[in-house]
N, C-alpha and C positions, 0 to 999 in steps of 0.2 A: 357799234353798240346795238343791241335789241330796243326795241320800241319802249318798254318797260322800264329799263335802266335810266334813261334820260328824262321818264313820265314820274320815277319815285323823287329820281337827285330834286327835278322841279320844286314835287311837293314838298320837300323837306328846307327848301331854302328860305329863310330868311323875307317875308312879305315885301319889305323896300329891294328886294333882288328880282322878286318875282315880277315886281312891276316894272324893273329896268327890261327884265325879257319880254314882256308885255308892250313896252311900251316898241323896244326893238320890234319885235313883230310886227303892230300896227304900221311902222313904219314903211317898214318891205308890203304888205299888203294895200298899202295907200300908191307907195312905188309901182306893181303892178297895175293895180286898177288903173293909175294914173297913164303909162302907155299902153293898155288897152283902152280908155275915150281917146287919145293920141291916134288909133290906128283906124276906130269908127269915124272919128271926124273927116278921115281921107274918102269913105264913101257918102259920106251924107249929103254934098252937093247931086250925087249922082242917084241917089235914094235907094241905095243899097246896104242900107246898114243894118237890114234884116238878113240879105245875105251872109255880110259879115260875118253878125251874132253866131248862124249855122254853123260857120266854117268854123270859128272859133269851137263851137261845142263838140264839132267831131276833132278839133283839136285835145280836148279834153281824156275823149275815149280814145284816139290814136296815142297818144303818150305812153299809157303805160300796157299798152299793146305789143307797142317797139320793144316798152323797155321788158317787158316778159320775155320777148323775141329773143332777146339776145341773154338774160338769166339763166331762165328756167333750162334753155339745153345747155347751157353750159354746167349748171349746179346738178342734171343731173346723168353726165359724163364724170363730173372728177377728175383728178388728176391731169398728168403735164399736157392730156388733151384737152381739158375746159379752156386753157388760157387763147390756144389758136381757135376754139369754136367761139370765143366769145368777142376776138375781134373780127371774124369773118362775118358772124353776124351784126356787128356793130358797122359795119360797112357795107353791107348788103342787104339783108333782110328789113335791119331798125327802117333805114334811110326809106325803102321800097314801100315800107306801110305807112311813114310818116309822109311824104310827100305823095304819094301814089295819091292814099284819103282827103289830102289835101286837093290835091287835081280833081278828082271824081267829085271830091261835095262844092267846089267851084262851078261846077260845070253843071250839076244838078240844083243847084237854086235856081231861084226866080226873083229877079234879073239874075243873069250868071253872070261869075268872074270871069275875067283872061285870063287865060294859063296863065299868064307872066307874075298877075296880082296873087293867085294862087300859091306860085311859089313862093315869092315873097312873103306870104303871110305865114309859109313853112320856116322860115328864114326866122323872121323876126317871133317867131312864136318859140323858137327854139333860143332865141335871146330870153326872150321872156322868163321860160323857163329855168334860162341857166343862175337867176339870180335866187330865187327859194335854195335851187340845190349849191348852188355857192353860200348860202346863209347856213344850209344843213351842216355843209363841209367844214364852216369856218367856227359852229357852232359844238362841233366835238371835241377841240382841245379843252375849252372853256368849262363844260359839262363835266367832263370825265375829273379836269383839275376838282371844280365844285364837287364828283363823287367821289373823291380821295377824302377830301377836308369833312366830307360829308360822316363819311365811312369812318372815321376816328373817334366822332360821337358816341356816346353808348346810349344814349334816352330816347328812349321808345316812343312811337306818335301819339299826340296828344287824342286821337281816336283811333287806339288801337283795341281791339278785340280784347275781352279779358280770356288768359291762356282758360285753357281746361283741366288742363293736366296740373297735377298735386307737387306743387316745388317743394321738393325736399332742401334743406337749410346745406349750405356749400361744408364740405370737410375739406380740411388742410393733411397733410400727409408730409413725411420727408420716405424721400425715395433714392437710397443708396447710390452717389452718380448721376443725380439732377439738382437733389435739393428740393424747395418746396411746391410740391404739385398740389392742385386742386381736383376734387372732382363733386360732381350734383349730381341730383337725379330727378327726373323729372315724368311722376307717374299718370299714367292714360287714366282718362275715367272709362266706370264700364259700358257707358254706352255712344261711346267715340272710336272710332277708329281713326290711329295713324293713317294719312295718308302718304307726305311725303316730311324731310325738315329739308330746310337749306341755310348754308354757313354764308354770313356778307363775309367777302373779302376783298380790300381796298374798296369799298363803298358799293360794293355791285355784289348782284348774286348771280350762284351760278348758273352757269347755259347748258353742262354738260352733269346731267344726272348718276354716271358711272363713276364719275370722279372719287377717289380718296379722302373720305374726312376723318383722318386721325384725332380731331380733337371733340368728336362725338359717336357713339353708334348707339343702335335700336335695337330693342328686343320688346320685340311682341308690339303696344301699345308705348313702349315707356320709350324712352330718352335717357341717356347716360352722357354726362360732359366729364373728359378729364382734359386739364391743360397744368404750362406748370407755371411758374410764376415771373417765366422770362417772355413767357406769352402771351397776349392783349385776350384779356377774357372771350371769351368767344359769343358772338352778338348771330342769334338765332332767327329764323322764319317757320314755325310749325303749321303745317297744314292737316286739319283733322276732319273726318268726313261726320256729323251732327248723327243721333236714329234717326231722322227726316231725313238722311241722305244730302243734303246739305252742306258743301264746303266750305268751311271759316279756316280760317288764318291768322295766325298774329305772331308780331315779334317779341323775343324774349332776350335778356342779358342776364346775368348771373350781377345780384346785390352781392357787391364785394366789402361791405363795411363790418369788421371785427369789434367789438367790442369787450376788453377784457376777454380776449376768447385764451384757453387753454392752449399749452404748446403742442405742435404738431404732432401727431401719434406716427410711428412709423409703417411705413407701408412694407405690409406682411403678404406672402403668398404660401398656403398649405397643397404641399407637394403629394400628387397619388402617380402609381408609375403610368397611367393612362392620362392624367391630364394632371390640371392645379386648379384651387380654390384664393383666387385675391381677394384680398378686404374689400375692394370696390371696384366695380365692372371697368374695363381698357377695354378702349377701342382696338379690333384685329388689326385695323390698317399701323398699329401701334409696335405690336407684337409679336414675339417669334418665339420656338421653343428651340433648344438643343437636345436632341436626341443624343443616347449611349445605349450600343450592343455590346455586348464582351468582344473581343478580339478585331474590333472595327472602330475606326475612328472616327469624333461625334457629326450627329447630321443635324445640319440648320431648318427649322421645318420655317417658312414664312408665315404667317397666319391670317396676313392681308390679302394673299394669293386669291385671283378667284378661284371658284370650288371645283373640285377634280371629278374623273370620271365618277357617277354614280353618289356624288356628296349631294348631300340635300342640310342645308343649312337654317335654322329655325330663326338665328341672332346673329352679328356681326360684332357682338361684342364678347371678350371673355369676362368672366362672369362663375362666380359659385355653382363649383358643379361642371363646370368645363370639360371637355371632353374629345382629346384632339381623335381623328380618324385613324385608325389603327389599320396601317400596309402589313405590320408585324405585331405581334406580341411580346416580341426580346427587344423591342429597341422599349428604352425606360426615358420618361422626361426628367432629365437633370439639369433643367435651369430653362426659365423663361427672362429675356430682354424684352424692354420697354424703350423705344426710340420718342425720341421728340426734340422736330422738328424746328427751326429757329426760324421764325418772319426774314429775319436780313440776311438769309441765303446762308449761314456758316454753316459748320460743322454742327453738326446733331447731338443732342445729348444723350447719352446711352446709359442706359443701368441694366445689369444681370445679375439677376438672385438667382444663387444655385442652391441646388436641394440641399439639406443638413445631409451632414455625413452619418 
């Protein structure tokens, strides 16, 4: 996990949970400190525990020296050759900067160590350290279960940012072949710029910026959410840059409570042979057209596709006024599909409105 993901799930737990990790930690930190005066009391007869303290410090800066050593070339080879650079450096390189420094800062104090205590202290300095990163290690199942449980919540932090952007009130829809979808909108003010949004899923947000989110897209400043109602409302992070240039953030969920609300309106799309006009903006990663020429059979255009040669793209959402890229003038759109996508992996729900005859 990123340093982030396990610093939010933190903050979001529960005070008596925070202080059971709390108090875990103090523990392991009580446990180290506790065998390092273990390891000064071996030279204090000898009054060397100035020495020591040294050795330990370049212990400090040699750790993640090593551990760079054997990373960074491997991360930035890639592929089925990272795996043999990164045990050849973990057996060669690591070992040569961690005991090497160990050697040389022995032998540069005043009094000096023995070689032999030198190593030694590479030794047990590598016990030392193996208990934090077995704490780290033992501490991801725990974390990650806490950002599942976490990520089911929909209640936003008690100091969270108030949004900027103009929440438009949630519409209901029935959509030919899913049934009841939702969609919002969620408008920019004029003196904010979108910077980026990101979608929590299973409690974590994402790592990878290019990803697919069909259950929202952007246009211009604004925000557009459609999901349908087999799908956990979708639990937002908008980032917007301030006129001071200023970066804020906050998280948003869509108010899902009805009241006497009116029954769902049908979801309509007005067909033109260049593109279509829906009642409310889809996300492309949603969407496809079917194309028809005379004398040729229909062609599936994607809409989620990245953009082809020479496309310059303003919005990622369809949207009134749409406009697909035109390879031809004879091919006609006769039907746009809307997918969406199921949380437990099944089959996808599919609707196709075709053009009136």
């Amino acid at each position: 996990m990123e340093w982030q993901h396990p610093l939010d799930t933190f903050a979001r737990m529960p005070l008596a949970e925070q202080q059971t990790w709390w108090r875990g930690a103090a523990g392991l930190l009580a446990l180290v400190l506790g065998l390092l005066w273990l390891e000064s009391r071996f030279f204090k007869p000898s009054g060397r525990v100035r020495s020591w303290l040294t050795v330990r410090l370049v212990s400090a800066v040699a750790a993640p020296l090593a551990l760079a050593a054997v990373v960074l070339p491997a991360r930035a080879v890639g592929g089925p050759e990272a795996l043999g650079l990164f045990i050849g450096a973990l057996y060669t390189v690591a070992p040569l900067i961690w005991f090497g420094s160990h050697l040389l800062a022995g032998r540069w104090v005043r009094p000096p160590l023995t070689r032999a205590e030198s190593l030694v202290l590479g030794v047990t300095g590598l016990a030392i350290l193996a208990i934090p990163g077995a704490a780290f290690f033992a501490a991801q199942a725990p974390l990650q279960a806490a950002s599942r449980e976490i990520g089911q919540r929909r209640e936003v932090p008690a100091d969270n940012p108030p949004l900027q952007h103009s929440v438009q009130a949630v519409q209901r829809y029935h959509l030919a072949g899913v049934g009841l979808i939702y969609t919002q909108s969620l408008l920019g003010a004029p003196d904010t710029r979108l910077v980026r949004v990101e979608l929590r899923q299973g409690g974590q947000w994402p790592t990878d910026q290019s990803t697919a989110h069909p259950i929202y897209c952007t246009n211009g400043n604004d925000v557009h959410l459609m999901w349908s109602a087999q799908e956990a409302p979708p639990y937002l992070r908008l980032h917007w840059a301030q006129s001071n240039a200023a970066v804020v953030r906050s998280e948003f969920t869509p108010h899902m409570a009805f009241d006497a609300a009116p029954p769902p309106a049908e979801f309509t799309i007005g067909f033109r042979p260049d593109g279509v006009d829906p009642i409310a903006p889809i996300p492309r990663a949603r969407a496809y057209l079917v194309l028809t020429k005379q004398g040729l059979a229909p062609y599936t255009q994607m809409l989620g596709n990245p953009p082809g040669a020479g496309e310059v793209r303003s919005t990622d959402c369809v949207m009134n006024g749409f406009q697909r890229v035109a390879s031809s003038a004879d091919w006609q759109v006769q039907a746009i599909g809307v997918l969406f996508y199921m949380p437990t992996g099944g089959a996808a729900l599919r609707s196709l409105i075709q053009k009136p005859q």
